[in-house]
C-alpha positions as CSV (number, residue, x, y, z in Angstrom):
1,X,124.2,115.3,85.2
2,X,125.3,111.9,86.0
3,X,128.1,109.7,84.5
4,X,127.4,105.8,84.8
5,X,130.3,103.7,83.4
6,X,129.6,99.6,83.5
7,X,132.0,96.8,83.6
8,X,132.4,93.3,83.9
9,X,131.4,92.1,80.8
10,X,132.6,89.1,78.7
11,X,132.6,86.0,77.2
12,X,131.4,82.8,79.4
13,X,130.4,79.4,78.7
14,X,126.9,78.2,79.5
15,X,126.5,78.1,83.4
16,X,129.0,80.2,84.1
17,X,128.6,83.8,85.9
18,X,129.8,87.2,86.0
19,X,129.5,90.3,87.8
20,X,129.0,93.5,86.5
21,X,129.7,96.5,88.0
22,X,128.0,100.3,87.2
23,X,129.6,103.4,89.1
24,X,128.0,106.8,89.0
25,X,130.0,109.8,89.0
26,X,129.7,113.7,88.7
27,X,126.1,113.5,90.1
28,X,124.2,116.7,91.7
29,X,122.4,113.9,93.6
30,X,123.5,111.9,96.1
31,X,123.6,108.4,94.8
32,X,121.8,106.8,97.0
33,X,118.5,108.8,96.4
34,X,118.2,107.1,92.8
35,X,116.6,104.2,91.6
36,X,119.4,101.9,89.9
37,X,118.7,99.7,87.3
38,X,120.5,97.4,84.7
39,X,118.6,96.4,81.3
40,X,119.7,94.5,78.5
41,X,119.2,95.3,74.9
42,X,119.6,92.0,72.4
43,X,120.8,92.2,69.0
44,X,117.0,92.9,67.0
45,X,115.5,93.0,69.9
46,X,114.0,95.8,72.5
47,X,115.8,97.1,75.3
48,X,114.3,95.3,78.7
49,X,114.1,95.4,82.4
50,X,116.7,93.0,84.1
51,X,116.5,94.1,87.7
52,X,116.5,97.6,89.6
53,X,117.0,98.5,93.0
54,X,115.3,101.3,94.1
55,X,116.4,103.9,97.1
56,X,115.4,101.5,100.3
57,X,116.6,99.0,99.0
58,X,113.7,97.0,97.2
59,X,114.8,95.0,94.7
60,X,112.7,94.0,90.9
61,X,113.5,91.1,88.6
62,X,112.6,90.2,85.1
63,X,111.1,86.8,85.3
64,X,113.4,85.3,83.0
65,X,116.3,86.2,85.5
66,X,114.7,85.6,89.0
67,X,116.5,82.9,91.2
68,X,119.7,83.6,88.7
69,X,120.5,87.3,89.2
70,X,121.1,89.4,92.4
71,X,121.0,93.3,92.1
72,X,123.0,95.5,94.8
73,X,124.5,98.4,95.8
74,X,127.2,100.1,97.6
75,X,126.4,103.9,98.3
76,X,129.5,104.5,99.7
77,X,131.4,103.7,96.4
78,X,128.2,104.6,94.3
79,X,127.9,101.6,92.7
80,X,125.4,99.2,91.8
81,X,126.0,95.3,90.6
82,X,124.4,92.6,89.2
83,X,125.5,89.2,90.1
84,X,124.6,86.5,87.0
85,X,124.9,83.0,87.7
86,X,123.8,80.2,85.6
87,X,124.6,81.7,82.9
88,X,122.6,81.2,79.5
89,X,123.1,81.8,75.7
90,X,120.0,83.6,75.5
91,X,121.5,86.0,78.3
92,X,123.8,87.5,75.4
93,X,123.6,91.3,75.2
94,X,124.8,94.6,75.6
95,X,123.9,95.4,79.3
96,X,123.2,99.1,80.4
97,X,123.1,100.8,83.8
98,X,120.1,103.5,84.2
99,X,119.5,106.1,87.1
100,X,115.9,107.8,87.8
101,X,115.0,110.0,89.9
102,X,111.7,111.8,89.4
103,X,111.6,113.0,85.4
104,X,115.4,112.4,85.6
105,X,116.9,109.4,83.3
106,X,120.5,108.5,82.7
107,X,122.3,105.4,80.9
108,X,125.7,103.8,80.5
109,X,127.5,103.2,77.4
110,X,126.7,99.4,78.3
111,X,129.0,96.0,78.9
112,X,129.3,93.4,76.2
113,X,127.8,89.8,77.7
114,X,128.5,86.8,75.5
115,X,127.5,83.3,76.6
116,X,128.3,81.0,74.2
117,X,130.6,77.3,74.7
C-alpha cells in the first residue's frame, strides 16, 4: 500500500555524519497523515526506535541518539530524513524507514550504515 525506499547509507569514520533519506511512493494516503519513523536493526541484536516524526510534526529520539540525530520531513516530496552527526562505531546497522497510520505498518528494505576508522 505504500512503497518506502531509504538511501544514504555508507561507510564513515568515527565522528563523521550522514544523511539518510526515505521516500514513500504509491500510497492511498497522503504522506503527510503518517507517522514516519527510522529504526535500526544491529547484527544479533533487536530492531530499535531511532527517532519518528509524527503528522504535526512532533519529533521522538532514542536516548542513545538525542543531541546527535535530527529527524525531518518534506511532504511535498514525501520524504523523511535523518541527519547523524557524531558518528559512532556502535551506530553500525541496517537502518529502516517505517510508516503508521492507525493498524497500518510499512518498512523499507533498509540502508547499510558502517562506522568504522
Amino acid at each position: 500500500q505504500v512503497q518506502l525506499v531509504e538511501s544514504g547509507g555508507g561507510l564513515v569514520q568515527p565522528g563523521g555524519s550522514l544523511r539518510l533519506s526515505c521516500v514513500a511512493s504509491r500510497s492511498r494516503i497522503i504522506f503527510s497523515h503518517y507517522t514516519m519513523g527510522w529504526y535500526r536493526q544491529a547484527p544479533g541484536k533487536q530492531r530499535e526506535l531511532v527517532a519518528t516524526i509524527t503528522d504535526g510534526g512532533s519529533t521522538n529520539y532514542a536516548d542513545s541518539v538525542k543531541g546527535r540525530f535530527t529527524i525531518s520531513r518534506d511532504n511535498v516530496k514525501n520524504t523523511v530524513y535523518l541527519q547523524m552527526n557524531s558518528l559512532k562505531p556502535e551506530d553500525t546497522a541496517v537502518y529502516l524507514c517505517n510508516a503508521k497510520i492507525g493498524a497500518f505498518d510499512a518498512w523499507g528494505q533498509g540502508t547499510l550504515v558502517t562506522v568504522s576508522s
